[in-house]
C-alpha positions, 0 to 999 in steps of 0.5 A: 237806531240806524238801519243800513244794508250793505252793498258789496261783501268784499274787504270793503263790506267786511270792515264796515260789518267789523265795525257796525256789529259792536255799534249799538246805534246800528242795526244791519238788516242785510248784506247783498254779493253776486258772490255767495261765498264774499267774506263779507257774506261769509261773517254776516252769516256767522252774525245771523244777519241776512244775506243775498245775492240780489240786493233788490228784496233788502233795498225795498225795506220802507223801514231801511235809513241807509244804504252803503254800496261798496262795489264802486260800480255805475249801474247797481247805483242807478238800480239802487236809486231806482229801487230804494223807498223815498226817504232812505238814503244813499252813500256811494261813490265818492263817500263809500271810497272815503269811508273805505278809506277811513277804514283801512287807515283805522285798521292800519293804526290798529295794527301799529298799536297792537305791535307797539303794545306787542313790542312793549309786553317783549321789552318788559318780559324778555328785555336782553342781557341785564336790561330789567326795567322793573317797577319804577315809573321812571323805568317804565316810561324810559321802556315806551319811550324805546319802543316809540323810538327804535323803529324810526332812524331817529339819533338817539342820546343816551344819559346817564351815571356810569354803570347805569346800563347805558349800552343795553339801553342802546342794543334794546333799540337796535333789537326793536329797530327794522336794522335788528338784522344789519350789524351793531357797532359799538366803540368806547371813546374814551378808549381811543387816542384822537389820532387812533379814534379817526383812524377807527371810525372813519378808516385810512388809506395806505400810507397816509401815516407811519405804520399804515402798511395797509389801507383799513375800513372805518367802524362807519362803513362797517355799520353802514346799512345798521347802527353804530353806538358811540360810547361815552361820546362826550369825552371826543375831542372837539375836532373829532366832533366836527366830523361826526357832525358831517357824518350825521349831516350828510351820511359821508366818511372820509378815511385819513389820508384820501381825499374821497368821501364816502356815502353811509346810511347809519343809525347812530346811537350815542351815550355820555355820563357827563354834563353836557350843558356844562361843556358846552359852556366851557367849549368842549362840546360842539353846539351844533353836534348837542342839538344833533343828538339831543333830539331824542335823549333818554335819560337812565335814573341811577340805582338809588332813584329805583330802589323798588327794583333792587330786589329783582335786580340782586336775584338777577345778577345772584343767577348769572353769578351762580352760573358763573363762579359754579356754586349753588347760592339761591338767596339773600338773607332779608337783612342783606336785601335790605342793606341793598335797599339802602346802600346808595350804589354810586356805581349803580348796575355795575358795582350791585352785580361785582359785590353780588359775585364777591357774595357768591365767592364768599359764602359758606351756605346757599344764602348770602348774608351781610357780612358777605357784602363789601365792607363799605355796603355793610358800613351802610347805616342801618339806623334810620328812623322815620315818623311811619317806624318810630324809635322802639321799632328802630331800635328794635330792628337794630339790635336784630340785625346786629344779633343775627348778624353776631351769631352768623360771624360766630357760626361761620368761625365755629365752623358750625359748632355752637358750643364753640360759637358760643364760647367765643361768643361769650354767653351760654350755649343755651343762649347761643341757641335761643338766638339762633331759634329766634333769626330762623338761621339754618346751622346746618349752611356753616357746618364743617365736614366733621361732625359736631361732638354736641347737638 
């Protein structure tokens, strides 16, 4: 174990206490300050390790290996070579300012840790709008990938189907970015004509086309010092491409009809669902302006690669459509999760939360059943047999959901009368409620306002 005094107890001598204490190869017989109340002195006493304002009694030691002196002055370091026993040693001067530095620059690196971790624990706790990340490894990887890049003023390429979240991808860098505070613009380019996107973007001058009675500032400046997000930018025709490029290359906006160029510092985010390996091969997409975004891509994975976070998704949109349509439906019926499960969801996010609004409409109770999903989700097979289930417990699984499925239909147009329900149904009432007792189905969510002659 090495013994070792410290020399000067202010933020040098601390950090060299922070990091000694938990080292179990160091052992610190002392630390010296001319000022009683250093932090450095003021931690040592909290760590039962002597302190002194005269170094000489600690440097004498014959059992001391090292001595560290931090104060950076000429004169304690002669005294100190004067002092110490023969075969301690001596680090000081040019060595105490690197190992100085050493320090601050750990101490710095710990500091971007913690706030990436910090920013990291948000992102997964209180991520905004509809931007779950849940338990999918892909998802998790795509929130680290976030976090590293918003604080830069990197280009970011956003891929992905359509309804996979694209755009809160791009406002969840922007919160994480050091822009949070400028303004985020956002455009769909497939929503603009050529001639309206350059007028959009990059502005006009009066005149300089019919109808231009006024001259208009471009969406560029307007996020200029923030960020801009392109939607859809792979739609963008090829002459509006070069001058994106421009602005990317050389921060410079050039409205329609002026032959001034103007300066702008923005962060540009830009999200697409098409291929665009594919239409760079076929010419409609601008090589140079690919490797420009593709610097840094993230891809979304699409809902049916994320099934594992269906459920906390479905409950998620359930709350925003309680809040919405103003009704009180709190759940889904397992055998109505698990049709979600399997559904595949070409149209991803979107299409989940429109038929879990549609659900909310249409239920009759506080929980949403199977047959209150779109009819194309119902039509969703629900025989599939694996080598883990088998086909008696396929089969077995099936004919319930078919029977619980058959009595609620039965319910809802009996208005929960189940005399009535059975008699429709075909089979005793005694059956009818059997079936009932059997898929845990609450009568009392289909009844009508009149009461029931039998009970």
């Amino acid at each position: 174990m090495t013994k070792v005094v410290i020399i000067g107890a202010g933020k040098g001598g601390r950090s060299l206490l922070e990091m000694f204490s938990g080292d179990p190869t160091v052992s610190i017989l002392g630390i010296a300050d001319v000022n009683p109340w250093a932090p450095g002195l003021e931690l040592a006493r909290q760590l039962n390790i002597p302190v002194a304002t005269d170094f000489a009694p600690l440097i004498g030691d014959p059992r001391l290996d090292l001595i560290i002196d931090v104060t950076g002055s000429p004169e304690v370091q002669r005294a100190i070579l004067r002092l110490k026993s023969p075969h301690t040693e001596v680090m000081g001067g040019a060595s105490a300012k690197f190992m100085w530095d050493l320090l601050a620059e750990r101490k710095r690196s710990e500091e971007l840790e913690d706030k990436y971790s910090l920013m990291l624990r948000e992102l997964h706790a209180q991520a905004e709008g509809d931007f779950i990340i849940g338990q999918n490894p892909k998802m998790r990887e795509l929130a680290e990938q976030i976090v590293r890049v918003a604080p830069t003023p990197t280009t970011v390429l956003i891929r992905g189907e359509s309804g996979t979240g694209k755009e809160l991808v791009a406002r969840a860098i922007h919160r994480y970015s050091h822009l949070r505070d400028r303004p985020l613009v956002t455009v769909n380019c497939t929503a603009l004509t050529p001639t309206l996107m350059e007028s959009e973007l990059f502005g006009h001058k009066r005149g300089s086309f019919t109808g231009a009675v006024t001259g208009k500032i471009g969406l560029f400046e307007k996020a200029d010092g923030g960020t801009i997000f392109l939607d859809e930018v792979g739609d963008m025709p090829p002459d509006m491409q070069g001058k994106l490029l421009r602005v990317l290359q050389a921060g410079e906006s050039k409205p329609v009809g002026d032959v001034v160029t103007r300066k702008v510092r923005v962060r540009v985010i830009a999200a697409t669902n098409r291929d665009l390996e594919k239409a760079l091969a076929t010419g409609e997409f601008r090589q140079d302006l690919f490797y420009r975004f593709n610097a840094f891509a993230i891809l979304l994975p699409p809902l049916r690669e994320r099934t594992e976070d269906i459920p906390v998704l479905a409950y998620h949109f359930l709350r925003k459509a309680e809040a919405k349509v103003n009704k009180k439906v709190d759940r889904f019926s397992p055998e109505a999760l698990d049709l979600m499960k399997r559904y595949p969801w070409p149209g991803n996010l979107r299409e989940l939360e429109n038929s879990i609004e549609r659900a909310v409409v249409l239920a009759t109770g506080r929980q949403i059943e199977v047959l209150h999903l779109p009819f194309h989700v119902q039509e969703a097979s629900p025989i599939r047999v694996t080598t883990e289930e088998g086909f008696v417990q396929a089969k077995e699984r099936v004919v319930a959901l078919f029977e619980r499925e058959a009595v609620i239909r039965f319910l809802i147009e009996a208005r929960g009368n189940i005399s009535m329900a059975a008699k429709q149904a075909g089979i005793t009432r005694r059956n009818f409620h059997r079936l009932i007792s059997k898929h845990a189905i609450k009568r009392g969510d289909y009844k009508s306002e009149t009461k029931e002659t039998h009970t």
